[in-house]
SELOZA-524675 format. One record per residue (C-alpha): residue number from 1; y, x, z; chain. Coordinates in steps of 0.02 Angstrom, whole numbers. Example, Ala and Ser with C-alpha at 12.3 -4.5 7.8 and 13.67 -1.06 7.14 Angstrom:
! SELOZA-524675
    n      c2      c1      c3  chain
    1    -225     615     390      A
    2     -53     684     357      A
//
This chain:
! SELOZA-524675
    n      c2      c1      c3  chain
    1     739      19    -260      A
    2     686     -58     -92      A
    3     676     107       2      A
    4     854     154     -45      A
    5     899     -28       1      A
    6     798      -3     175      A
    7     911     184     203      A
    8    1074      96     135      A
    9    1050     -67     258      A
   10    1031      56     414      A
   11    1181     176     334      A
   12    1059     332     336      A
   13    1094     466     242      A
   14     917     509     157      A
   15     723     464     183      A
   16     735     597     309      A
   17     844     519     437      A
   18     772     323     399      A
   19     582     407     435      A
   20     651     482     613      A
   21     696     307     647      A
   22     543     229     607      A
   23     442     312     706      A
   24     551     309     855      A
   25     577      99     816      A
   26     404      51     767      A
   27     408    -150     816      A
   28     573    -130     725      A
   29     533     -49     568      A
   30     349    -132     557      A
   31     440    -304     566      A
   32     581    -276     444      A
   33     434    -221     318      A
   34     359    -398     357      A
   35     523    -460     271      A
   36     559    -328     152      A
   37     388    -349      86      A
   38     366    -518      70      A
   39     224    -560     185      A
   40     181    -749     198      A
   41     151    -792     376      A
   42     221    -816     554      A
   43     252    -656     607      A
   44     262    -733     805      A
   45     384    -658     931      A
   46     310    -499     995      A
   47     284    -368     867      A
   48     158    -277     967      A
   49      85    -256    1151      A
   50       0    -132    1230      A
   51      13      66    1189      A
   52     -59     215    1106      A
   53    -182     208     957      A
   54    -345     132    1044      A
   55    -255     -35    1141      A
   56     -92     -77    1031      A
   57    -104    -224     946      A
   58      11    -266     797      A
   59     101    -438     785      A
   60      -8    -515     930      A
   61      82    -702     908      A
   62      51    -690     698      A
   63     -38    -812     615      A
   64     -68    -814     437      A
   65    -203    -765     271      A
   66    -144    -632     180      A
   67    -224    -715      34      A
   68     -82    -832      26      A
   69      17    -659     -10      A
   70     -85    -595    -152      A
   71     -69    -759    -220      A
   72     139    -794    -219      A
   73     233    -805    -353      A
   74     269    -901    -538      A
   75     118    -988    -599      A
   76     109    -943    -762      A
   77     129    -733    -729      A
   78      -5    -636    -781      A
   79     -81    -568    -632      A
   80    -250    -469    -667      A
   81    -302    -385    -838      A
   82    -466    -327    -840      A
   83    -532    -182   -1005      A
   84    -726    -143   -1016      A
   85    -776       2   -1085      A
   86    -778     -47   -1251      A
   87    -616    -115   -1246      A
   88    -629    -307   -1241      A
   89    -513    -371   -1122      A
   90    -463    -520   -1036      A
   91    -311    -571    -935      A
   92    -295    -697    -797      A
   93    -146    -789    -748      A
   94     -77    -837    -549      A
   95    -125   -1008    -584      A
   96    -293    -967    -654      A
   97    -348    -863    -523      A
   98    -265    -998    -388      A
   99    -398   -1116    -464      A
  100    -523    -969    -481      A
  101    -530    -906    -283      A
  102    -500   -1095    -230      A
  103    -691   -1140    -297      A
  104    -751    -978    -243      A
  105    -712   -1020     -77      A
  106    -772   -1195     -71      A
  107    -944   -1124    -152      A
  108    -929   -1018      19      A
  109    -900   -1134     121      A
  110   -1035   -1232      34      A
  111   -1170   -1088      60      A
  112   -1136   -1096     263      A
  113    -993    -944     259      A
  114    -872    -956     387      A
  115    -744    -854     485      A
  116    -807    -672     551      A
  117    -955    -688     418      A
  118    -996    -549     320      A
  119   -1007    -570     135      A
  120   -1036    -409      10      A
  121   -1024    -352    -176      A
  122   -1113    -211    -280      A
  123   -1029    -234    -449      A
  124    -912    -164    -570      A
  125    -723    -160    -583      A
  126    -698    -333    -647      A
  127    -606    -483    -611      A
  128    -727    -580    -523      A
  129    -760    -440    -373      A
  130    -562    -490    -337      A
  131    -604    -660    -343      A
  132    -760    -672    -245      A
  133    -650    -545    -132      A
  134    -517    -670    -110      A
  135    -618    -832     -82      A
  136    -726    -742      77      A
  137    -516    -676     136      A
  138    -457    -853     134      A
  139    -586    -936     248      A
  140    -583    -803     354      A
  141    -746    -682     292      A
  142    -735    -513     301      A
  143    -784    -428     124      A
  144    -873    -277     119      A
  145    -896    -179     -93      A
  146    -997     -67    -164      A
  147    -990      12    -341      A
  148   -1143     -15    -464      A
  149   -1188     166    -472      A
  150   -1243     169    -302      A
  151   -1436     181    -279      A
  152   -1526      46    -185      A
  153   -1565     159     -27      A
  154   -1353     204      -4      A
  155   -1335      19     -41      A
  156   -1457     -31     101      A
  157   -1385     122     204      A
  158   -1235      33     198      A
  159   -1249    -171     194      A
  160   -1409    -162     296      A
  161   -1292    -124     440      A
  162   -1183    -292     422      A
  163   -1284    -421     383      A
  164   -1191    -490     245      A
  165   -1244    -673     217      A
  166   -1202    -689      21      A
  167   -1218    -542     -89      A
  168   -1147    -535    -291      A
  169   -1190    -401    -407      A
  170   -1220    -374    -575      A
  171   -1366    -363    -685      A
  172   -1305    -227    -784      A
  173   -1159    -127    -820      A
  174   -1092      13    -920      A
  175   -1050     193    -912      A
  176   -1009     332   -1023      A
  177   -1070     228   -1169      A
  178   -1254     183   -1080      A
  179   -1314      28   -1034      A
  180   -1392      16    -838      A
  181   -1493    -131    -797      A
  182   -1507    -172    -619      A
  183   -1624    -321    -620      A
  184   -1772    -231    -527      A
  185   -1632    -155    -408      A
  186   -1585    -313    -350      A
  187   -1738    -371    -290      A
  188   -1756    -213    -200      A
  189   -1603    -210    -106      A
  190   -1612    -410     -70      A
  191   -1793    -401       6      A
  192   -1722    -248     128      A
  193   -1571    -388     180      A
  194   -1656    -532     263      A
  195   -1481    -582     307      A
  196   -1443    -623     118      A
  197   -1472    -808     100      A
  198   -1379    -823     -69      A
  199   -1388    -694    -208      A
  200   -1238    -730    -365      A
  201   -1263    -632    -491      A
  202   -1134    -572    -620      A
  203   -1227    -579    -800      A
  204   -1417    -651    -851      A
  205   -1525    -667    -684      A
  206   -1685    -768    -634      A
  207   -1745    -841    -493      A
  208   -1540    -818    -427      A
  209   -1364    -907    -456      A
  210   -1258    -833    -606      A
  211   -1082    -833    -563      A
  212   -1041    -963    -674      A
  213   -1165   -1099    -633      A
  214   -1125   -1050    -422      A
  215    -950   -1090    -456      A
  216    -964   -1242    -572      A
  217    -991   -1375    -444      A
  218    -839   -1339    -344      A
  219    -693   -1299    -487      A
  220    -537   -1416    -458      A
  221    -539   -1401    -296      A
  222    -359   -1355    -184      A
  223    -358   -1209    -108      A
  224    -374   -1218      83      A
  225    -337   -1046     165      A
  226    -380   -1035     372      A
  227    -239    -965     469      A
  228    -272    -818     568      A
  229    -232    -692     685      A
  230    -143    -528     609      A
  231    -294    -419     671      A
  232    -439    -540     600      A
  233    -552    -437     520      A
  234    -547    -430     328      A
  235    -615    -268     273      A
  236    -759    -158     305      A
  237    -756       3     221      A
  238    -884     157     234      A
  239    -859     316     283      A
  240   -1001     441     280      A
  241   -1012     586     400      A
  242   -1134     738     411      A
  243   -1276     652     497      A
  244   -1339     479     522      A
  245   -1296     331     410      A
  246   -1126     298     351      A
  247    -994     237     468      A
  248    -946      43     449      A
  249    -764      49     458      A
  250    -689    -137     510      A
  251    -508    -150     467      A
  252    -388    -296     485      A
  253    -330    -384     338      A
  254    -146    -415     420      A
  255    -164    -222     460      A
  256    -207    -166     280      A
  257     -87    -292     189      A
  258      63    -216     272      A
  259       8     -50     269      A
  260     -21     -39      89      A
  261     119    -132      39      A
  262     224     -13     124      A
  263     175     122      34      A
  264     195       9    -132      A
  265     336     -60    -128      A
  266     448      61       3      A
  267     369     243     -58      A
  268     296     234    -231      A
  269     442      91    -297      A
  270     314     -39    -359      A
  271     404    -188    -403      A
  272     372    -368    -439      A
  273     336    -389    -625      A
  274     278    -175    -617      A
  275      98    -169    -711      A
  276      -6     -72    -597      A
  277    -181      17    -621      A
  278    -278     149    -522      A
  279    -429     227    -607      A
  280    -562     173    -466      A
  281    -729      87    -429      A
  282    -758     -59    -287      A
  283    -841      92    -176      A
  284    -681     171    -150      A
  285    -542     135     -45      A
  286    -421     133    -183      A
  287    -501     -27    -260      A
  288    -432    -118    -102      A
  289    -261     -24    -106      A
  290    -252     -84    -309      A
  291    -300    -275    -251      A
  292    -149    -283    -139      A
  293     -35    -247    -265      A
  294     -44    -424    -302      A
  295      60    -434    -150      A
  296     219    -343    -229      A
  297     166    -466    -373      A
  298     137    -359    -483      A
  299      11    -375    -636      A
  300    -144    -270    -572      A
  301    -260    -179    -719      A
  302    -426    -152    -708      A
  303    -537     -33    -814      A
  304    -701     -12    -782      A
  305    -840     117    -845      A
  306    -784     293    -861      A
  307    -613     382    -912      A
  308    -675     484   -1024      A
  309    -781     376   -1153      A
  310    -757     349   -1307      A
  311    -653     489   -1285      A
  312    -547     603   -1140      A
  313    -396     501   -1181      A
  314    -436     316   -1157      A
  315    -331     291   -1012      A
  316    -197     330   -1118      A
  317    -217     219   -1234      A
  318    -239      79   -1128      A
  319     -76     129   -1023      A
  320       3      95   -1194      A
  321     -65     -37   -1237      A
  322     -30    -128   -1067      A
  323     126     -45   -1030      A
  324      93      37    -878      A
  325     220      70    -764      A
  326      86     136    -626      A
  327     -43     250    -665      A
  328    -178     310    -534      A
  329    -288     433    -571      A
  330    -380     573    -457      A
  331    -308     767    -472      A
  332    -483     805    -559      A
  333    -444     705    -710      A
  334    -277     773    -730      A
  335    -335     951    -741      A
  336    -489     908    -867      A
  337    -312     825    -955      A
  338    -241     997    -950      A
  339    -372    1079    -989      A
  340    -395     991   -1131      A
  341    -232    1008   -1193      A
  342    -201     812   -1219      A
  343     -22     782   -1258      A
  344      -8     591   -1249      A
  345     177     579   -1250      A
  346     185     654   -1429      A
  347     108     515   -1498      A
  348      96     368   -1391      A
  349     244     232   -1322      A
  350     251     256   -1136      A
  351     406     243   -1090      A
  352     372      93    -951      A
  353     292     218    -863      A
  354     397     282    -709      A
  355     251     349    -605      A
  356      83     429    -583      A
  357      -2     453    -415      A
  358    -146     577    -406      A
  359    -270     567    -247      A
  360    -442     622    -218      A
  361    -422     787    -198      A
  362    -274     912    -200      A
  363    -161     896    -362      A
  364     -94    1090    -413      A
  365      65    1128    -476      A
  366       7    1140    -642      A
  367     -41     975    -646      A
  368     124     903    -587      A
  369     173    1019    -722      A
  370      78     952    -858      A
  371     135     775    -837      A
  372     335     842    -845      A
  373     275     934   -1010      A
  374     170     843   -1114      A
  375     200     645   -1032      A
  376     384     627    -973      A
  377     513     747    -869      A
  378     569     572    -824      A
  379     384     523    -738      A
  380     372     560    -558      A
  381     202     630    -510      A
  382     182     558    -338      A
  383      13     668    -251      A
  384     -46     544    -109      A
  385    -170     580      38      A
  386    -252     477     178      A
  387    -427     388     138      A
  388    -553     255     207      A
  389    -515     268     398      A
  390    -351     189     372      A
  391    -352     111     193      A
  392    -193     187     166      A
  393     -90     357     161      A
  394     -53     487     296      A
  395      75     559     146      A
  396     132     512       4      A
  397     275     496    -156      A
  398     447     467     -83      A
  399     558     383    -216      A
  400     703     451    -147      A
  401     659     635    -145      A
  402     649     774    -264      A
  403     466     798    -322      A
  404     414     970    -288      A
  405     249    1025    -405      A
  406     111    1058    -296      A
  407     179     969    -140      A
  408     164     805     -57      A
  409     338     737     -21      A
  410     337     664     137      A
  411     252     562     280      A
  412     236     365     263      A
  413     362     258     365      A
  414     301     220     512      A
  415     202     370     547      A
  416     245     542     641      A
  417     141     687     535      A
  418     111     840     557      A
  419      20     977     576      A
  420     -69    1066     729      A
  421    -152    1228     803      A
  422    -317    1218     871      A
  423    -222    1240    1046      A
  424    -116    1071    1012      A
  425      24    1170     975      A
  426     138    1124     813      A
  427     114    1244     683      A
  428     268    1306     593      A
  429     303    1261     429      A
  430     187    1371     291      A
  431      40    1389     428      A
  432    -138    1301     413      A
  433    -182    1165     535      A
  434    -247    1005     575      A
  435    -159     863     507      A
  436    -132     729     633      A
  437     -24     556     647      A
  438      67     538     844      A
  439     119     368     816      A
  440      -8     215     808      A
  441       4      87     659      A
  442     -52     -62     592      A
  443    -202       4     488      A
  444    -293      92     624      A
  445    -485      21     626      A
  446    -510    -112     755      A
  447    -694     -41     774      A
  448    -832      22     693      A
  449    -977    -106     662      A
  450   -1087    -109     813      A
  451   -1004      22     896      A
  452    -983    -116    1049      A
  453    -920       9    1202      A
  454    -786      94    1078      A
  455    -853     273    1096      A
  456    -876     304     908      A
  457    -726     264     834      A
  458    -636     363     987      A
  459    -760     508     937      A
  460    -721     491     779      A
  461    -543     510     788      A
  462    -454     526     982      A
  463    -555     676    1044      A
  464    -522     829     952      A
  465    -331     793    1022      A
  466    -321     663    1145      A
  467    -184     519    1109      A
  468    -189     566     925      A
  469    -254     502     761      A
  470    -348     675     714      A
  471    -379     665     524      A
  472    -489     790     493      A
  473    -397     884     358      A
  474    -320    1067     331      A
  475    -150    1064     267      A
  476      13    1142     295      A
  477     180    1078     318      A
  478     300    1154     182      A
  479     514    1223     203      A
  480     564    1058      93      A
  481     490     926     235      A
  482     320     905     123      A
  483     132     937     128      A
  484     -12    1029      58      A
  485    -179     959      94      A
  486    -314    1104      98      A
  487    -484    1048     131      A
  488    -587     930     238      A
  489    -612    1005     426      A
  490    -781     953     454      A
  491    -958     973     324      A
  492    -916     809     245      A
  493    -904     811      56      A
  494    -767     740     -40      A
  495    -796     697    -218      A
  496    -648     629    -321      A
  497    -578     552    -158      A
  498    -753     475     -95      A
  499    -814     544      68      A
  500   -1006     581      49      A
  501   -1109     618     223      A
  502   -1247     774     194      A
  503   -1347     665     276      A
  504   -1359     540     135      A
  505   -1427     669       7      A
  506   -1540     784     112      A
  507   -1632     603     142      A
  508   -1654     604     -38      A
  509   -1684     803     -72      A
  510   -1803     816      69      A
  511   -1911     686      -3      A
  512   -1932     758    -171      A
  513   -2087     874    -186      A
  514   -2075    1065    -160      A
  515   -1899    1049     -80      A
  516   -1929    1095     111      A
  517   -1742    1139     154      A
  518   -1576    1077      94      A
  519   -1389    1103     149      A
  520   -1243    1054      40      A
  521   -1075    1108      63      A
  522    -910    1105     -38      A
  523    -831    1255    -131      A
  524    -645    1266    -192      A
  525    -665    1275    -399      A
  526    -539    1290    -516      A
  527    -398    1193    -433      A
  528    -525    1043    -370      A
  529    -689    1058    -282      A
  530    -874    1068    -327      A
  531   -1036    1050    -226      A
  532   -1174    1178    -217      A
  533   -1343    1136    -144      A
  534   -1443    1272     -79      A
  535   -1624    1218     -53      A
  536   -1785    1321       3      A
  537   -1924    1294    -114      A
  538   -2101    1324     -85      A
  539   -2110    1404    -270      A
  540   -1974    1463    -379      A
  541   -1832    1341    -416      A
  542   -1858    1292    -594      A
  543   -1754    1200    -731      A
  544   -1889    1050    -687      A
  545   -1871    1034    -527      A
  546   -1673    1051    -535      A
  547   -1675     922    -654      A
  548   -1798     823    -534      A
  549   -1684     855    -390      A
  550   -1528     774    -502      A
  551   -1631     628    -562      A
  552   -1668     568    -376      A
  553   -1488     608    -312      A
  554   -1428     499    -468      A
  555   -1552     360    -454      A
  556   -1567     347    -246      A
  557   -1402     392    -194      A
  558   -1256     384    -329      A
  559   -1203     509    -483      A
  560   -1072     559    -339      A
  561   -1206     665    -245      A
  562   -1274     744    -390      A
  563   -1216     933    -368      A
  564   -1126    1029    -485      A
  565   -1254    1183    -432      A
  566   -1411    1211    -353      A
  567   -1465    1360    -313      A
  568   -1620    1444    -212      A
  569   -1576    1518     -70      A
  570   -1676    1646      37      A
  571   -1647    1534     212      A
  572   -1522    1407     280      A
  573   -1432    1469     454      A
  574   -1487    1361     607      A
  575   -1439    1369     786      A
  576   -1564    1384     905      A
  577   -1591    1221     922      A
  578   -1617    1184     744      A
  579   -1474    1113     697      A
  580   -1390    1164     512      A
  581   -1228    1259     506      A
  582   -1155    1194     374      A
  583    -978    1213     423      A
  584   -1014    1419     436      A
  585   -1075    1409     258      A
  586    -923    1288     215      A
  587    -796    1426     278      A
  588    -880    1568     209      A
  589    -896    1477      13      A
  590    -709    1409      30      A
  591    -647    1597      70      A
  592    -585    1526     233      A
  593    -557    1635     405      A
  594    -777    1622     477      A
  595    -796    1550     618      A
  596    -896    1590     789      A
  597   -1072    1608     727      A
  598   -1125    1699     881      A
  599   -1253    1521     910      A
  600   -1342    1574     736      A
  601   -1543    1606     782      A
  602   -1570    1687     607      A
  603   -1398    1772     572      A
  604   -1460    1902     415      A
  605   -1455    1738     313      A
  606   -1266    1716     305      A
  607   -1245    1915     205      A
  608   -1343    1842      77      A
  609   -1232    1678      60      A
  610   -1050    1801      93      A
  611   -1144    1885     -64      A
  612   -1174    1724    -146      A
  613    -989    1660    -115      A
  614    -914    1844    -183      A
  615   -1013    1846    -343      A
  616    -999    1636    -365      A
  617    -789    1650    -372      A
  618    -792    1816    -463      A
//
C-alpha cells in the first residue's frame, strides 16, 4: 500500500501525523509524490516559487507531457475497456492506443492544431473521447468535453467561449434504451462556432469527417509528444454559477496529473494492474479524474448510457464481469440500490473488489451500510468531495483509517482543511461552517478563460476569506479527524455531482410561453437532493405546460436541469433592486438557520414558501 509505504519511509505513526507534515513540507511532499507516483518528466530543481494560492507556481524548472504518463507501461496490458448500453464491448491494449493517440495527433497537427489551441468534444463515454483527448495533450492542446445530453444552447454557452478549433461528436447515442440522433444538432452548434474549422464525427455524418476516415491517413505514425512546462494548460472544465454563462475553468495538465494521482494511488490504494471504473459522462469532472488512472496503470472501464437500463443492477454485472477492483458511483445511486433492496453479493463473484467511492452529493450512513451488508464487510466505502474548480478532492478515503459510515475520513495530502465561522474563526469539531483549504497546491486553476486582470477567479474563490481557497460548501469537521459535507453555500445547484448555474435554466424557462418568473433552488430529499422550480404563470400551471417546461429544459439545456418539481408559486422575493433571492428561499427549503432578509421589497412572499417548505418535508 503506497500510503503506508509513504508513513513507514518518514517513521510516522498514522495518516494523521504524515498529513501534519505535508502540509507543513509542501515542495517536499509534492516532490516525493512525483516519484512515488511515477510521473514521467524532469521535475527541474525548484519545486515551487512564489507564495500563497494566486502567485505559487508548482515545479517552475519541469518539463514534460503527462501523456507520456498515461501511456507507461507493458505493451501488451489491457488499458481501456469500453461497455455500451447494450453490452457489446471492446477492449484496447497500451500498444493499441500508443498507435491510436499517435495518428490522432498527427491528424491534429495536420488540421493546423498546435500548442495553447483549443480543441473540444460533445460525445459519449467511449474510447475514442480518451483518444482524441490524448492526441490534443501530447502536442500541447488544451481539451475541453462535453456529454451528449447537453442541448445545443449549454453547448454553445460553453465552447462558444474558447474557440475551440476542431470539434468531435457523435451522431447519435443511447440512453435508457432510446436512441438520440444529433445530426441536426450538430449543424446548429457548428454554425454558432466560427472558430470550428474541422468537425470529426463519431458514427454516419455528411458533409463532415467520420472518425475513421480523419484518422486513416496518418495511422503508423510514432508518437511525438512536445515537452512542456508543468503549468501548460491541459484542461478546461466548466463551472456554472447563479448568473451569467458558465465559468471556463483552465487547469494545468502537470497540476491535475499529480493531483489526481495522489488521491489514486496514496488515498484510495489504486494500484498498477487495479481495474478501475467511475460511473460518469465527459461533462463531469470525474471523466478526467477516471482518464488519469491510466497513470497508476491501471485498466480504466468505461460504461456509457445509463446505470439503470436494462435493469437497476447493470453496474453490477459488469463489475463482475470485468472484475472490478474500483467502483465509482454517485451517493444517489447507492440509495436507489438500497432502496431497492439489490443484494449483489448474494449472487454475484466480486471478490476483486476492495473499494467503492461515492461523490456527487453526500453519501448517508445507511449507504455505507448497505455496501458492508449486502456487497462485502471487507469493501471500503470511500465518500469523496471536491469538484470542477480543482479536478480533484478537498477530502477523501484514507486507506489507512477506519471507515466511519456517514463520514469522510480525512483531508488529501498536501492540503490543510477545515472548517470556518463566518468571522474566520475555526469552528470546533461538530459545528457548521465553511469548508476551506490554507495551503496552496498544484491543482489550483491558473485562470479562468478571458478573465485577463485575474479578478474572477480571485472572486471566485480568495474573497470571502482572504489568503484562502474558500470552497463554497457547508460541512462540519467530526471527533474522529473526518468530514461531513452539508450543502452548497451559494444558489448553485448540484445534481449528482454536476454544478448547474440558475442562470442556465431560467434562460430556457423564461423563454417558454406563459412562464413570466422562475427561481430554482435545491431542497435536501431523502438522504440526496432534489430541485424545485417555482415559476409565476400568467394562467394556472397545468400538466401541459409542466410537461412543456420539462421538454425545453431537456432538449435546450440537459436532462440535468429538468426539476424533480415545479410548482406555482404566488411571487418570487426580490430586493429592491430586482434582483432574486434565491439563497433566502435555499435556506428556508433546506430547513437551514434564514438569513438577513431585511433587503426583501415584497417580504409576505417568503410565509407562503416557509408554508410550502413545512408541508413539502412533512
Amino acid at each position: 500500500m503506497l500510503m503506508q509505504a509513504l508513513i513507514d519511509r518518514h517513521a510516522f505513526a498514522n495518516f494523521r501525523e504524515l498529513h501534519a507534515w505535508s502540509i507543513g513540507n509542501p515542495d517536499l511532499f509534492w516532490a516525493e509524490a512525483w516519484v512515488d507516483l511515477g510521473i514521467v518528466g524532469d521535475p527541474g530543481v525548484r519545486k515551487s516559487e512564489g507564495s500563497g494560492f494566486e502567485e505559487k507556481r508548482w515545479f517552475p524548472d519541469a518539463t514534460l507531457n503527462i501523456v507520456e504518463t498515461l501511456l507507461a507501461g507493458e505493451p501488451d496490458d489491457e488499458v481501456i475497456v469500453s461497455v455500451s448500453e447494450n453490452r457489446s464491448r471492446s477492449a484496447v491494449t497500451r500498444s493499441e492506443l500508443i498507435a491510436e493517440v499517435a495518428a490522432c495527433a498527427s491528424a491534429l497537427r495536420d488540421c493546423g492544431v498546435s500548442k495553447g489551441d483549443r480543441v473540444a468534444a460533445w460525445t459519449p463515454n467511449v474510447v475514442e473521447t480518451v483518444i482524441f483527448a490524448l492526441g490534443a495533450l501530447s502536442i500541447g492542446a488544451v481539451v475541453s468535453t462535453a456529454s451528449t445530453d447537453f442541448g445545443p444552447a449549454a453547448l454553445i454557452d460553453r465552447f462558444g467561449q474558447i474557440e475551440p478549433t476542431v470539434l468531435l461528436v457523435a451522431s447519435n447515442y443511447q440512453y435508457g434504451g432510446k436512441n438520440f440522433t444529433l445530426t441536426a444538432a450538430i449543424d446548429e452548434v457548428t454554425r454558432s462556432l466560427p472558430s470550428v474549422s474541422t468537425v470529426v464525427v463519431l458514427g454516419r455524418s455528411k458533409g463532415h469527417s467520420s472518425w475513421e476516415s480523419w484518422l486513416a491517413p496518418h495511422r503508423g505514425v510514432p508518437l511525438r509528444v512536445e515537452a512542456l512546462p508543468f503549468d501548460h494548460p491541459g484542461f478546461i472544465l466548466f463551472s456554472s454559477g447563479t448568473t451569467g454563462r458558465p465559468k471556463c475553468i483552465v487547469h494545468s495538465a502537470g497540476g491535475v496529473l499529480l493531483k489526481v494521482l495522489s488521491e489514486q494511488g496514496y488515498h484510495l490504494d489504486v494500484k498498477p494492474g487495479d481495474r478501475v471504473m467511475y460511473m460518469t459522462t465527459c461533462g463531469w469532472m470525474m471523466w478526467n479524474w477516471l482518464v488519469c488512472a491510466l497513470g497508476r496503470r491501471a485498466t480504466i472501464v468505461l460504461v456509457d448510457g445509463s446505470p439503470g437500463y436494462p435493469t437497476v443492477d447493470r453496474l453490477w454485472g459488469i463489475a463482475e464481469e470485468e472484475r472490478l477492483t474500483f467502483l465509482g458511483v454517485s451517493a444517489a445511486l447507492i440509495d436507489v440500490w438500497r432502496r431497492e433492496g439489490l443484494r449483489p453479493g448474494d449472487s454475484l463473484d466480486l471478490g476483486s473488489l476492495r473499494t467503492i467511492a461515492s461523490t456527487g452529493s453526500p453519501l448517508a450512513a445507511s449507504g455505507y451500510d448497505w455496501v458492508s451488508r449486502e456487497i462485502s464487510p471487507r469493501v471500503s466505502v470511500a465518500s469523496i468531495a471536491g469538484g470542477t474548480d480543482l479536478c480533484g478532492c478537498l477530502v477523501l478515503g484514507v486507506a489507512t483509517e477506519v471507515v466511519v459510515p456517514g463520514e469522510i475520513q480525512g483531508p488529501a495530502l498536501g492540503l490543510d482543511v477545515t472548517v470556518l465561522r463566518s468571522d474566520g474563526t475555526t469552528a470546533p469539531n461538530g459545528e457548521d461552517g465553511e469548508l476551506v483549504c490554507r495551503t496552496p497546491f498544484p491543482s489550483v486553476p491558473i485562470r479562468f478563460w478571458g478573465d485577463t486582470d485575474g479578478f474572477r477567479r480571485h472572486d471566485a474563490y480568495f474573497t470571502r476569506f482572504p489568503g484562502l481557497w474558500a470552497h463554497g460548501d457547508f460541512a462540519r469537521r467530526t471527533v474522529t479527524g473526518g468530514f461531513e459535507i452539508l450543502g452548497r453555500l451559494d444558489a448553485t445547484l448540484n445534481v449528482k455531482g454536476v454544478r448547474i448555474g440558475t442562470a442556465e435554466i431560467y434562460r430556457v424557462v423564461l423563454a417558454v410561453p406563459g412562464v413570466v418568473g422562475a427561481m430554482a433552488v435545491e431542497q435536501p430529499f431523502h438522504d440526496d437532493s432534489r430541485i424545485v422550480l417555482f415559476v409565476i404563470t400568467d394562467e394556472a400551471l397545468t400538466e401541459e405546460l409542466e410537461e412543456r417546461i420539462r421538454m425545453m429544459l431537456r432538449t435546450q439545456a440537459s436532462p440535468r436541469h429538468v426539476p424533480t418539481l415545479i410548482v406555482s408559486a404566488p411571487g418570487l422575493p426580490m430586493t429592491r433592486s430586482g434582483k432574486l433571492m434565491e439563497l433566502a428561499i435555499a435556506d428556508i427549503v433546506s430547513g437551514r438557520a434564514e438569513r438577513d432578509t431585511s433587503s426583501v421589497s415584497n417580504p409576505e412572499v417568503l410565509d407562503w414558501f416557509r408554508s410550502w417548505a413545512t408541508a413539502s418535508t412533512a
